[in-house]
KOLVEX-585966 format. One line per 2 residues: number of its first residue (from 1); their letters; for each residue x, y, z of N, C-alpha, C. Coordinates in steps of 0.001 Angstrom, whole numbers, plus 500000, padded with zeros to 6 digits. Layout:
NUM) a) X:Y:Z:X:Y:Z:X:Y:Z | ... $
//
This chain:
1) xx) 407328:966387:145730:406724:966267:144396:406489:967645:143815 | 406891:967455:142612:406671:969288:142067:404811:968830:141683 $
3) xx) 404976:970832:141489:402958:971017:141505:403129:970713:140688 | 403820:970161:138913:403562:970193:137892:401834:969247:137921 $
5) xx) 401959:968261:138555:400528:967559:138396:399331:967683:138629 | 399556:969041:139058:398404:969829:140091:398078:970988:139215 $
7) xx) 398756:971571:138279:398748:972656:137871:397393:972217:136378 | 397127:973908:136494:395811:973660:134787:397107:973377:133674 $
9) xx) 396607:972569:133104:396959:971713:131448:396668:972443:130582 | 397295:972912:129718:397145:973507:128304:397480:972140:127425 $
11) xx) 396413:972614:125989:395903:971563:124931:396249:973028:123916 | 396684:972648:122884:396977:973238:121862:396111:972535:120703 $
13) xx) 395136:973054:120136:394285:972145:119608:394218:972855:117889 | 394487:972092:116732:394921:973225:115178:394135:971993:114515 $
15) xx) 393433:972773:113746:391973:972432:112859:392310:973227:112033 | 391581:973130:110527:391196:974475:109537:389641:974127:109651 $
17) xx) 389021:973194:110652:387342:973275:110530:387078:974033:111940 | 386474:974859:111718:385927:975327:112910:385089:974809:113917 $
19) xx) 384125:973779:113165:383277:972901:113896:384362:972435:114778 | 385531:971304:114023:386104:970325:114895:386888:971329:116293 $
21) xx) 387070:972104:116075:388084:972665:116678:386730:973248:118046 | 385555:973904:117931:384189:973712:119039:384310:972649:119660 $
23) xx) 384347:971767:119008:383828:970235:119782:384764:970107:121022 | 386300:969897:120086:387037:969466:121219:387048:970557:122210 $
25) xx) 387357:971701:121754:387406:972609:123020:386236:972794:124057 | 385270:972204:123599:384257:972653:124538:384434:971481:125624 $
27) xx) 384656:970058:125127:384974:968942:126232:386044:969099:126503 | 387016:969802:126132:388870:969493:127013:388427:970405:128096 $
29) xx) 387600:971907:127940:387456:972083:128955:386222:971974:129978 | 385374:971028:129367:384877:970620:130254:385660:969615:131409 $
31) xx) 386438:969433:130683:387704:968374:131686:388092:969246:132671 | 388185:970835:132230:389309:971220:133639:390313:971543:132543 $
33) xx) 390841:971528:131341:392143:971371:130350:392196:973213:129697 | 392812:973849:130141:393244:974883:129029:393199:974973:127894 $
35) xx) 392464:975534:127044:392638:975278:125440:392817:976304:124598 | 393638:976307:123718:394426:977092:123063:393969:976502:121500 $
37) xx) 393368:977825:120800:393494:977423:118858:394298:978091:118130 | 394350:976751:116768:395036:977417:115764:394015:976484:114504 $
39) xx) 393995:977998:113323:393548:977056:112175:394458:976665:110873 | 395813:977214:111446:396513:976333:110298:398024:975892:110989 $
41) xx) 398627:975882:110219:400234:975113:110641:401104:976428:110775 | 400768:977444:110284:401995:978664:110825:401482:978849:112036 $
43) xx) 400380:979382:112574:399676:979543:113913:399983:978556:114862 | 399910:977340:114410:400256:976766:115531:401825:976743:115804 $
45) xx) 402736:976888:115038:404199:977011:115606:404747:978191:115904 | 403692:979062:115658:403833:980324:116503:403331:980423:118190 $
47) xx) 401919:979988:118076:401692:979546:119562:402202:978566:120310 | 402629:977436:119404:403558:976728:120233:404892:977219:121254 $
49) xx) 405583:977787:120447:407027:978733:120788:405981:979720:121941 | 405293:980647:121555:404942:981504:122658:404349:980751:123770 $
51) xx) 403464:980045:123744:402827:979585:125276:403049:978178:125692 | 404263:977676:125031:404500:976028:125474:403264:975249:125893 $
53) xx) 402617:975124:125385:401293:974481:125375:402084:972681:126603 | 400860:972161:127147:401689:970893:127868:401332:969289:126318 $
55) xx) 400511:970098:125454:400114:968788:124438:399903:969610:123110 | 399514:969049:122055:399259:969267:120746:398154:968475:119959 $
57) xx) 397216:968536:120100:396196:967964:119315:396154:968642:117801 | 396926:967874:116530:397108:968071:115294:396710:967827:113939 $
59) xx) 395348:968590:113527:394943:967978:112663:396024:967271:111225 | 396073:966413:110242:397190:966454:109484:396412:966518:108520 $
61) xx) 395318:966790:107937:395020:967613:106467:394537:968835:106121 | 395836:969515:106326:395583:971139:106326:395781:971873:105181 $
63) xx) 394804:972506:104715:395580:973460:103853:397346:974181:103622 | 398128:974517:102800:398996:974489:103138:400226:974155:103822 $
65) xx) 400692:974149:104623:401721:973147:105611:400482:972081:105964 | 401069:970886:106274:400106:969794:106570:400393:969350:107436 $
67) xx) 399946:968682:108541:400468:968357:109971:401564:967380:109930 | 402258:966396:108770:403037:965963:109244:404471:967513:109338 $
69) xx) 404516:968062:108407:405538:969577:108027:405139:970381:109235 | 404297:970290:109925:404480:971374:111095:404720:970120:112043 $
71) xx) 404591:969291:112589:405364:968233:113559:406736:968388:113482 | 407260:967783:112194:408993:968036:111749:409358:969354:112279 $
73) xx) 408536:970641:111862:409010:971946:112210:409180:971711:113826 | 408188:971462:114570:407967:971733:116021:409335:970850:116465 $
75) xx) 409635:969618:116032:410617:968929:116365:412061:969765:116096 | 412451:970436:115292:413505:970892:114762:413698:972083:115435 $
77) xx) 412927:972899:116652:412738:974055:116686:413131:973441:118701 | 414322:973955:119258:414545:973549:120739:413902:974153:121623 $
79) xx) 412672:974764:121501:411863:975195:122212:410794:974366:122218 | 410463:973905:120872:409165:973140:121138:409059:971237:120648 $
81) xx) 410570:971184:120914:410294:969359:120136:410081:968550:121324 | 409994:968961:122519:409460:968388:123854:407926:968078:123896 $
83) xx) 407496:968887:123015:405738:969013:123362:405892:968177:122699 | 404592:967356:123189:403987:965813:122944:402948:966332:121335 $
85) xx) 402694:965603:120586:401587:965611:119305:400889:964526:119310 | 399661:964973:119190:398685:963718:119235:398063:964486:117674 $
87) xx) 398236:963353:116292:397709:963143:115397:395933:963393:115170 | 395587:964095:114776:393908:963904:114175:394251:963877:112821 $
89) xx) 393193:962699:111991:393329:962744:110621:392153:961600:110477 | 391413:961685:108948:390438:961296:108380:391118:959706:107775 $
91) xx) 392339:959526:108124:392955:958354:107413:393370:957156:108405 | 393132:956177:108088:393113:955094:109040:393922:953880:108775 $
93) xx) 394958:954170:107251:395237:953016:107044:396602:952694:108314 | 397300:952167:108328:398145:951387:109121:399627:952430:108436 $
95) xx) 399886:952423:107168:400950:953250:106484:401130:954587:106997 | 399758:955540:106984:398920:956399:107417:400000:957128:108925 $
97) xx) 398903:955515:109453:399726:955875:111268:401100:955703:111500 | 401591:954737:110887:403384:954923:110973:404075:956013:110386 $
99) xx) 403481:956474:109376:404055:957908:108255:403787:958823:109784 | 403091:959070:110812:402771:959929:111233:403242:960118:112514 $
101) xx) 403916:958670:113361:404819:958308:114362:405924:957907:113931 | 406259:958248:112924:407804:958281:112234:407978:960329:112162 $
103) xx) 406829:960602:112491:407014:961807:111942:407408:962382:113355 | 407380:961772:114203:407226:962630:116060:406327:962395:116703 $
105) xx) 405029:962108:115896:403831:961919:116927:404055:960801:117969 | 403214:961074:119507:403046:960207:119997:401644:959460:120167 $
107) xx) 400708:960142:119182:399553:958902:119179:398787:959635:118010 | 397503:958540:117855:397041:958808:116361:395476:958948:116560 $
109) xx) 394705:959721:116266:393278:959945:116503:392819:959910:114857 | 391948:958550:115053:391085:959155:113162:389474:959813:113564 $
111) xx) 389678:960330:112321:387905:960935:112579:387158:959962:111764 | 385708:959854:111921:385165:960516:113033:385325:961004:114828 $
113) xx) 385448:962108:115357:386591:962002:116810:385176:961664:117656 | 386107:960633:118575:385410:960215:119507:385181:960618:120807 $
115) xx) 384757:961910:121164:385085:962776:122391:385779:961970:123362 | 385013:960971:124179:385246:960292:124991:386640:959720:125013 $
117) xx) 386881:958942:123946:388252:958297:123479:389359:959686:123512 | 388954:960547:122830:390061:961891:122527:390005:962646:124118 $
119) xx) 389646:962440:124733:389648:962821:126105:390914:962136:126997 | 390548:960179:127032:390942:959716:127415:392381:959435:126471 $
121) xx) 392531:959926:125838:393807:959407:125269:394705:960765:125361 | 394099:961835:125581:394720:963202:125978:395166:963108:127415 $
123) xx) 394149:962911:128509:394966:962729:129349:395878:961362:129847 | 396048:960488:129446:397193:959343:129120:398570:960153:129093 $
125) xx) 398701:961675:128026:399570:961714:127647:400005:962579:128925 | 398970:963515:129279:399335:964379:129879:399635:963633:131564 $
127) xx) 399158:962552:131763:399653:961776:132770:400960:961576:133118 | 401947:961001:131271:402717:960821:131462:404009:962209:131781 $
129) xx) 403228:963071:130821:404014:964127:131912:404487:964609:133145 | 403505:964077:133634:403291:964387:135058:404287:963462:135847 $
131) xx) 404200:961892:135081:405344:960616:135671:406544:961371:135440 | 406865:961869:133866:408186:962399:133343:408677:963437:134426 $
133) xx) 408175:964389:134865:408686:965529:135263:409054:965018:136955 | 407590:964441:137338:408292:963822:138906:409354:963398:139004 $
135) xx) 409988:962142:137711:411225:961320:137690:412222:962837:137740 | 412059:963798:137003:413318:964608:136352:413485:965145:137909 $
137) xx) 412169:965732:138958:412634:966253:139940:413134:965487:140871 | 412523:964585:140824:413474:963307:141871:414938:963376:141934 $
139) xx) 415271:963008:139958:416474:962697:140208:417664:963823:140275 | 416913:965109:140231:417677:966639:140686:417717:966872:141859 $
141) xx) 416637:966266:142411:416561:966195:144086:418107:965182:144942 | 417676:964045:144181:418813:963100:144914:420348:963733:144137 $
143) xx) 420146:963756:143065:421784:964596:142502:422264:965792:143495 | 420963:966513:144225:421481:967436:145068:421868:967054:146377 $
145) xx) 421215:965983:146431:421283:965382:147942:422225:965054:148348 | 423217:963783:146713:424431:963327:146874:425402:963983:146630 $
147) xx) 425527:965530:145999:426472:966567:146092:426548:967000:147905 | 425502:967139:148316:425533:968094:149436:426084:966273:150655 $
149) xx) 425502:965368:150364:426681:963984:150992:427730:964291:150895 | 428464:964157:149300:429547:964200:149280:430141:965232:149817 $
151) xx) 429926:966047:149524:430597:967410:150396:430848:967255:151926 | 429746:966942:152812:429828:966671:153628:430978:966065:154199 $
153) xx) 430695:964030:153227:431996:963563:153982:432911:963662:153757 | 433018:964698:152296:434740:965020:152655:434743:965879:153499 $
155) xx) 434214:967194:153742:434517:968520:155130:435024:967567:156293 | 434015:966458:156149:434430:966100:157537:435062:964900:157568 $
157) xx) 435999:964142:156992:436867:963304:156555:437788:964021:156464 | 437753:965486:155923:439695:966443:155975:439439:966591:157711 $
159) xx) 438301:967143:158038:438518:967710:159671:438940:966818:160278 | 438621:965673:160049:438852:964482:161157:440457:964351:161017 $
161) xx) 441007:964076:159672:442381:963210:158799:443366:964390:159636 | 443026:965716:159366:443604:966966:159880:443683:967071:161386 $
163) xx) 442853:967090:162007:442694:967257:163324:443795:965746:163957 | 443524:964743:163377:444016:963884:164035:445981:963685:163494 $
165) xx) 446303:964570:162778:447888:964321:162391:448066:965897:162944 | 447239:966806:162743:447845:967957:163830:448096:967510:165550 $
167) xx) 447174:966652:165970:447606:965893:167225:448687:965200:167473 | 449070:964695:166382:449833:963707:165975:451268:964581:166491 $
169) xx) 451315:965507:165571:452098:966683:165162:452823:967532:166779 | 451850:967905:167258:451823:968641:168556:452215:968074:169997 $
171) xx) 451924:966132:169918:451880:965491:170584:453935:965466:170435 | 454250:964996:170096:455710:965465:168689:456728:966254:169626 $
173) xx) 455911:967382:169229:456808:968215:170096:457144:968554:171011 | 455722:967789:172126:455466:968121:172912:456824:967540:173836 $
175) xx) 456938:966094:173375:457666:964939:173288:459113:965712:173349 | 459518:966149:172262:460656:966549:171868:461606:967945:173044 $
177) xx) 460281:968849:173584:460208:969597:174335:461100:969375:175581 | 459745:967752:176285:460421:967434:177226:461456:966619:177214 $
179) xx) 461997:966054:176113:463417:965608:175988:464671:965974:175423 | 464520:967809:175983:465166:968923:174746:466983:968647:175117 $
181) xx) 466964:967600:176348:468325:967361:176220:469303:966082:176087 | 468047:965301:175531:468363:964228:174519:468191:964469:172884 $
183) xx) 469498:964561:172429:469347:964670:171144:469048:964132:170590 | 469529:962764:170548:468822:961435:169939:467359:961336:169674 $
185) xx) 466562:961836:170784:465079:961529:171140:464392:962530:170384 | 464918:963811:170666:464714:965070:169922:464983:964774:168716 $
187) xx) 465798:964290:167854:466024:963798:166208:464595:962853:166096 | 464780:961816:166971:463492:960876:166621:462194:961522:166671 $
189) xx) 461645:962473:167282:460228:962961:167403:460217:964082:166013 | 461359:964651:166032:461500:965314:164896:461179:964758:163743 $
191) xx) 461668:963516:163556:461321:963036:162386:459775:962388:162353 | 459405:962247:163377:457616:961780:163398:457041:963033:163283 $
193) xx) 457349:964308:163127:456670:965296:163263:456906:965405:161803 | 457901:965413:161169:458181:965545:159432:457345:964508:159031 $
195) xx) 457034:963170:159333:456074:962299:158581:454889:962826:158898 | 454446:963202:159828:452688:963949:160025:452644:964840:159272 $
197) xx) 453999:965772:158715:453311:966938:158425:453320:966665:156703 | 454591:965815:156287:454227:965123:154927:452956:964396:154487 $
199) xx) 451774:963921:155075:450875:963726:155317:449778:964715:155271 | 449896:965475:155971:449209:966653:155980:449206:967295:154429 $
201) xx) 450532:967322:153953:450497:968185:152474:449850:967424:151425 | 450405:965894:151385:449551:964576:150877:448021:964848:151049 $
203) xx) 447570:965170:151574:446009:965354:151845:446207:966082:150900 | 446631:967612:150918:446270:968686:150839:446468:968729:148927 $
205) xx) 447339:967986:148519:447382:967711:147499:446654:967170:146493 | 445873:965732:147187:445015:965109:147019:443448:966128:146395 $
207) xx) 443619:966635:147785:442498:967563:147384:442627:968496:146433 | 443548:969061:146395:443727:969620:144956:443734:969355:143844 $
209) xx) 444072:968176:143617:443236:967171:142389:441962:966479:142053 | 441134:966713:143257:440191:966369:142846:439465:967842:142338 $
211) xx) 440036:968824:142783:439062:969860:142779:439500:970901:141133 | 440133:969905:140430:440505:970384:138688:438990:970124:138135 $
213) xx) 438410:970916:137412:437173:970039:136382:437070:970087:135287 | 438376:970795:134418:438517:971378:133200:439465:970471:132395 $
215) xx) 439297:970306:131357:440338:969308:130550:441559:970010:130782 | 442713:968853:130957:443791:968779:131472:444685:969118:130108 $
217) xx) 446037:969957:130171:446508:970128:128697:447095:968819:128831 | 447223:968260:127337:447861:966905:127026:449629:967159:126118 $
219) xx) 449585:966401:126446:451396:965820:125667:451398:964632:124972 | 451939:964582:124181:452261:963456:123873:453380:962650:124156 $
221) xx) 453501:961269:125050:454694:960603:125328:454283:959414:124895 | 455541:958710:124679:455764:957115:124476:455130:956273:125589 $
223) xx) 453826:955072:125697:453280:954581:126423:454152:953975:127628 | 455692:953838:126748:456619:953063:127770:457292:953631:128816 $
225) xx) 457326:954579:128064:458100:956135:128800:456912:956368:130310 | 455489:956234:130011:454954:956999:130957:454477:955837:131755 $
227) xx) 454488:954379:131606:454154:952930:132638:455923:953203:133755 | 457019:953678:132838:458267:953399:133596:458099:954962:134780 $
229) xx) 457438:956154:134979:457314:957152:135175:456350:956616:136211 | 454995:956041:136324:454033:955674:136812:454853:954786:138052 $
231) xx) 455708:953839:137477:456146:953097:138852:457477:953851:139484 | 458100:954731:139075:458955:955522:139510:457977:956257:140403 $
233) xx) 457224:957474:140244:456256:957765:141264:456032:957139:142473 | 455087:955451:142069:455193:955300:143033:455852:954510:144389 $
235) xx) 456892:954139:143339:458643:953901:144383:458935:955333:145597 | 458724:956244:144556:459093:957674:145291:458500:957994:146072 $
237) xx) 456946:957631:146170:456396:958056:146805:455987:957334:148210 | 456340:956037:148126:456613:954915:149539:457486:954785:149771 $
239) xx) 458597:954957:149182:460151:954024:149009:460111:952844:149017 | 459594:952580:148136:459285:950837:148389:459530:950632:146568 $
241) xx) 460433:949203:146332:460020:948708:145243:458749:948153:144899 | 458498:948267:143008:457162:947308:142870:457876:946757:141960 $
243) xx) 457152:945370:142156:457778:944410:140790:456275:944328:140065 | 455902:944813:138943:454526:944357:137866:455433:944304:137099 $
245) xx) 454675:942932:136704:455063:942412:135322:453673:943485:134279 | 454441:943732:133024:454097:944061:132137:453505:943542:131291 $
247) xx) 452337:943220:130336:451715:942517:129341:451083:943211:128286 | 451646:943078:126776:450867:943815:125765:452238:944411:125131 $
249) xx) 451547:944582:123883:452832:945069:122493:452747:946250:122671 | 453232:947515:123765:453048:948575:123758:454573:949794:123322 $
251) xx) 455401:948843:123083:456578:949753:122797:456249:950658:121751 | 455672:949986:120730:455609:951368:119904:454377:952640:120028 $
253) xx) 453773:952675:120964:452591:953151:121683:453066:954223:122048 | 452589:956006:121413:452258:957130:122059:451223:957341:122085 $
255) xx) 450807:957784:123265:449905:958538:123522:449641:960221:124097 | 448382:960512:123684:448581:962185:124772:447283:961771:125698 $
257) xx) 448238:962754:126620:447550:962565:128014:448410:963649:128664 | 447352:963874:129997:448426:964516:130850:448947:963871:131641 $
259) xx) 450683:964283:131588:451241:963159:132145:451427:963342:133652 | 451564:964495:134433:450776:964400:136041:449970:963691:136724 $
261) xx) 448872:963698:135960:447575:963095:135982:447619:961959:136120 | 448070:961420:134722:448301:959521:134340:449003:959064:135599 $
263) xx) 450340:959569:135484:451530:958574:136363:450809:958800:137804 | 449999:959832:137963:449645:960077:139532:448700:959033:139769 $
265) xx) 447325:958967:139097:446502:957769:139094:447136:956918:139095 | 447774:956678:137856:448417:954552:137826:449000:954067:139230 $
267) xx) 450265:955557:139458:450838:955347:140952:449706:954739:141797 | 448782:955444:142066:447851:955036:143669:447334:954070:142812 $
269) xx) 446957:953566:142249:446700:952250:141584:447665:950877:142339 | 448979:951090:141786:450020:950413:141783:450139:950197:143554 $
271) xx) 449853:951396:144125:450050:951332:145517:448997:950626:146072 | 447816:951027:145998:446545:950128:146161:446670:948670:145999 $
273) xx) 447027:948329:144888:447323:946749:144436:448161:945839:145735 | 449814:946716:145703:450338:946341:146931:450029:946153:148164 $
275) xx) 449574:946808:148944:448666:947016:149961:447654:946201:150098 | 446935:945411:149197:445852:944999:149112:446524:943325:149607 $
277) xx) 447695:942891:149712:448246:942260:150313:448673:942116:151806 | 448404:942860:152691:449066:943144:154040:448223:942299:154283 $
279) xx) 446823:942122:154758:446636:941143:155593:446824:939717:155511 | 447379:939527:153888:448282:938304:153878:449378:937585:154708 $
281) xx) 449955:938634:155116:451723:938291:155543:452307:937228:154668 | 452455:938098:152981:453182:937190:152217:454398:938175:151800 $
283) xx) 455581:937717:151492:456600:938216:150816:456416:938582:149301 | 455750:937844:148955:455393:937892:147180:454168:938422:147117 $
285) xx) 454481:939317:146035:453227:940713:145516:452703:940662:144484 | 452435:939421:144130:452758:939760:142328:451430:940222:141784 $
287) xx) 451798:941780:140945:450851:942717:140357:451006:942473:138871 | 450197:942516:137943:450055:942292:136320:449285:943473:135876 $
289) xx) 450475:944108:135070:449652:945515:134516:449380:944752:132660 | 447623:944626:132190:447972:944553:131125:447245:945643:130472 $
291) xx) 448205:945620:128963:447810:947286:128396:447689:946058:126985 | 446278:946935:126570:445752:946362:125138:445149:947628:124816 $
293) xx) 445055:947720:122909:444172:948483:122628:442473:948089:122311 | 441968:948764:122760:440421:948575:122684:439823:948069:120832 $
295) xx) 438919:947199:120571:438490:946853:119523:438285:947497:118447 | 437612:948776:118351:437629:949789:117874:438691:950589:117498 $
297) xx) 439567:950483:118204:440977:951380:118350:440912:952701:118765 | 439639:952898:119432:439732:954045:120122:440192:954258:121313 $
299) xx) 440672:953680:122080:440969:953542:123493:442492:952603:123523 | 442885:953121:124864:443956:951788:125299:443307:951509:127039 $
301) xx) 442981:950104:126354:442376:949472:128155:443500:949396:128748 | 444037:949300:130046:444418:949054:130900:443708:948258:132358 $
303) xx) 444796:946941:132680:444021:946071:133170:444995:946009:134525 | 444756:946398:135832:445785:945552:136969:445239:945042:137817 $
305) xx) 446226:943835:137743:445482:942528:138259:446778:942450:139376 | 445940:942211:140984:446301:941193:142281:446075:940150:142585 $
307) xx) 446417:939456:143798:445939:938762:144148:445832:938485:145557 | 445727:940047:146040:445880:940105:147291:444341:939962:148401 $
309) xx) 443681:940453:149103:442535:940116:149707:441322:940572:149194 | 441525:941515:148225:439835:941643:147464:439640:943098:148230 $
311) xx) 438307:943098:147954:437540:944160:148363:437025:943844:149894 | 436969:944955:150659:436978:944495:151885:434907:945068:151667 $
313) xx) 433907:943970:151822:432657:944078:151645:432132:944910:152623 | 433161:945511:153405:432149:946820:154216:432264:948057:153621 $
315) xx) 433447:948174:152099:433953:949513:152051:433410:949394:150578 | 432582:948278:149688:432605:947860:148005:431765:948540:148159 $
317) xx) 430548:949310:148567:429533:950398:147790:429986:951667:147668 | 431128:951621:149155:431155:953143:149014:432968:953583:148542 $
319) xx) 433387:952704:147905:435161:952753:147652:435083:953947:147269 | 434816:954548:146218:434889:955733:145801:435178:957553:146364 $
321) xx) 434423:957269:147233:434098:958397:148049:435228:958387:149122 | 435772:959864:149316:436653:960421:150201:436692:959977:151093 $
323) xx) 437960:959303:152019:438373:958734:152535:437512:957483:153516 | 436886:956727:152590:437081:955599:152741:437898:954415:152755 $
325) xx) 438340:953916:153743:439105:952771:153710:439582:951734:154517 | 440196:950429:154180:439802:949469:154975:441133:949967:156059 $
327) xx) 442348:950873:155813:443339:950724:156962:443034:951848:157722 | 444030:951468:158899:443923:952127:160220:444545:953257:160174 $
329) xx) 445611:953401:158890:446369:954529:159213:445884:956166:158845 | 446043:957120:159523:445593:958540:159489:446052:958978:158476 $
331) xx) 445265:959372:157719:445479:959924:156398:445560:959374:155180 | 444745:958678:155224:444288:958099:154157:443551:957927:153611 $
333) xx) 442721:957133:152469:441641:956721:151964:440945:957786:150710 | 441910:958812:150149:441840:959149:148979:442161:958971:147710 $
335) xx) 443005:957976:147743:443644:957224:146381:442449:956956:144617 | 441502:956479:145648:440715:955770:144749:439503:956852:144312 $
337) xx) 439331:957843:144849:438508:958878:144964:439394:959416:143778 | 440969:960016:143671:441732:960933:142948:441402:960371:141832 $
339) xx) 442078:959311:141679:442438:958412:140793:441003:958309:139762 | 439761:957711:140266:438604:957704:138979:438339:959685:139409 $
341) xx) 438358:960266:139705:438116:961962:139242:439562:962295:137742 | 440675:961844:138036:441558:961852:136760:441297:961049:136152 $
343) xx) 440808:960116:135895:440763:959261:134545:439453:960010:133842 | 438583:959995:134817:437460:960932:133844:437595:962147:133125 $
345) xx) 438538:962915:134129:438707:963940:133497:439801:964065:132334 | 440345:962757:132072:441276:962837:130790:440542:961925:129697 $
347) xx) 439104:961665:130111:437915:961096:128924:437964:959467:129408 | 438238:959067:129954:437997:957227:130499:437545:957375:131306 $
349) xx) 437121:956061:132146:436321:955160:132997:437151:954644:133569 | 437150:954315:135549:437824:953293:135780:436622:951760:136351 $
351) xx) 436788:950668:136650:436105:949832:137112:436840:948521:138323 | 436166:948358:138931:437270:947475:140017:436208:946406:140147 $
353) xx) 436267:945150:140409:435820:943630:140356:436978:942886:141203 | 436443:942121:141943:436986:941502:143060:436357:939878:142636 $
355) xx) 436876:939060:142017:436528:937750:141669:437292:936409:142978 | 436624:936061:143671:437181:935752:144968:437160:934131:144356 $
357) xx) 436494:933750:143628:436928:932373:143119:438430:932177:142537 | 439118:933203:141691:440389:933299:141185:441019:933623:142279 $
359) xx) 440701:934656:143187:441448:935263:144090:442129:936451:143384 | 441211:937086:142393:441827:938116:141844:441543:939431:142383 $
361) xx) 441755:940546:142214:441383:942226:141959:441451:942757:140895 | 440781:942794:139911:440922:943664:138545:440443:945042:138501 $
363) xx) 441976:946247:138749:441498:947543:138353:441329:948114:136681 | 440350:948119:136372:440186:948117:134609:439800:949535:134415 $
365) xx) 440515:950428:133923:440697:951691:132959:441046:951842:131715 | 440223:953241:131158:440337:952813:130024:441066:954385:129610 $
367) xx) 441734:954927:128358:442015:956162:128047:442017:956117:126718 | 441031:957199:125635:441175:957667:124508:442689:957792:123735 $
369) xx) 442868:956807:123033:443896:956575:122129:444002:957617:120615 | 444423:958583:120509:444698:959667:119269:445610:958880:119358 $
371) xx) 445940:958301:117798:447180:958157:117173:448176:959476:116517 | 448921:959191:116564:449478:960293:115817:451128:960032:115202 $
373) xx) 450873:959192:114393:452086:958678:113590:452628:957289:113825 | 452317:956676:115510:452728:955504:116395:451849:954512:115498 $
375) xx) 452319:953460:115693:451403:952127:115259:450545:951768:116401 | 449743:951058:115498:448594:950233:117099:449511:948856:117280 $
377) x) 449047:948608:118310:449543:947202:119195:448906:946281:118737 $
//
């Protein structure tokens, strides 16, 4: 818990009566409260800016600037539109108090002031400070917590993925060594040593995409051009055909994007989808990519739909995160990690839903649609 709740309270307290401005100060600090004066509206947004006061007790019938014109000021000024204002004023109608919490204030004191009440309604506010700032350190605390996680399980998700295909690797040769006068055998270990070490660069790649954080330069291509690019990828990259059917009026559809990026995500998408079938043992895959533009027309959703086993419920909280995943094989479980780090970083969202009544998988992404001469769909 930060000391903020522990620490002395400053009260910024602006009168043009001198009496009022005795009174309160003599009970805020009889409270224990710091107190700070001003007798008009330039003074106080001068002391405001210099000593960040933690409150504002504001008279609003001042000579010259009038407390609602120094509220607006304090609000407009990024040093001081954080400080809280608590209203003093001789006016009580109902118009009064909304003119005056339309203005920034967060509460309204009429005079005659009621020490007791102006006490208790001062520290209310300054309470809630105290809630506000705990929440802010909390959630800087856990933001640090889950950086220094994440970090973690990737260091040690590459050490492990690494360590275990350099074994892989070594084991290989070892192989190859002692069968240096079988060629045949020697070709075959050879080539298990080329798949470990293709693997190895696959990681290494991986990681290099996640570790971009800067907007990506964009191009502009034809939507059709870069769905036919996306499954070329990832043909190339398994040797395996995919059959998705296509859905949506997208022929006349350009977009910019980077196209590395895109076809690389959609790929492990497309691959994911497939895969998500093995513990089936079915011959038929059938994947549905649909592409619509968003309501607004700012976006083009993208929708791919399986119907292969779902989300495996030991891996749905944590899919995201570096190499998690439901298979056995070494070197894996970054797809889905790459994949939402590029969509964000080209301005979309991705989302995954596993509807086990349909027997569906819906991977739903979305990407900022600039037109630029193309028609909408």
């Amino acid at each position: 818990m930060s000391d903020f709740s522990s620490k002395e309270r400053t009260v910024l307290v602006v009168d043009d009566e001198p009496i009022n401005i005795q009174l309160l100060q003599r009970k805020l600090e009889w409270d224990g409260i710091r107190v700070l004066t001003a007798d008009n509206g330039q003074d106080c947004l001068i002391q405001a800016k210099a000593d960040q006061p933690d409150l504002i007790l504001l008279d609003v019938m001042m000579p010259g600037m009038d407390g609602f014109e120094v509220c607006q000021k304090l609000r407009e000024d990024e040093t001081t539109k954080a400080i809280p204002v608590i209203f003093v004023t001789a006016h009580n109608s109902k118009q009064g108090k909304l003119e005056g919490l339309e203005a920034g204030a967060v509460d309204y004191i009429t005079k005659p002031i009621d020490l007791d009440e102006t006490i208790a309604r001062v520290r209310t506010q300054l309470n809630f400070l105290s809630i506000n700032q705990a929440n802010i350190d909390l959630t800087r605390r856990l933001g640090e917590s889950r950086r220094s996680a994440a970090i973690g399980a990737l260091t040690q998700g590459i050490a492990h993925n690494l360590n275990n295909l350099l074994g892989v690797v070594m084991g290989y040769l070892e192989l190859a060594k002692a069968n240096h006068k079988d060629p045949e055998k020697v070709l075959q270990n050879i080539a298990r040593v080329e798949t470990a070490g293709n693997r190895i660069v696959g990681i290494i790649k991986q990681l290099s995409s996640v570790a971009f954080t800067t907007r990506l330069p964009l191009n502009e291509i034809p939507l059709e051009e870069l769905l036919a690019g996306s499954l070329g990828r990832a043909k190339e990259d398994t040797n395996r055909e995919y059959d998705v059917e296509l859905k949506g009026d997208f022929k006349n559809i350009s977009i910019k994007t980077n196209i590395e990026a895109f076809e690389d995500t959609l790929s492990k998408l497309i691959i994911n989808a497939w895969e998500s079938y093995d513990s089936l043992n079915t011959e038929e895959r059938p994947i549905t990519l649909d592409v619509s533009v968003s309501e607004d027309g700012s976006n083009l959703d993208f929708k791919l739909i399986d119907h292969g086993c779902g989300i495996d419920p030991e891996i749905e909280e944590n899919m995201y995160e570096p190499f998690i995943s439901s298979k056995n094989t070494v070197g894996v479980g970054m797809g889905l990690t790459v994949a939402r780090h590029a969509i964000r970083t080209l301005g979309g969202e991705i989302s995954i839903t596993s509807d086990k009544d349909k027997g569906e998988t819906v991977v739903a992404f979305n990407h900022p649609y600039h037109q630029s001469g193309s028609s909408k769909a």
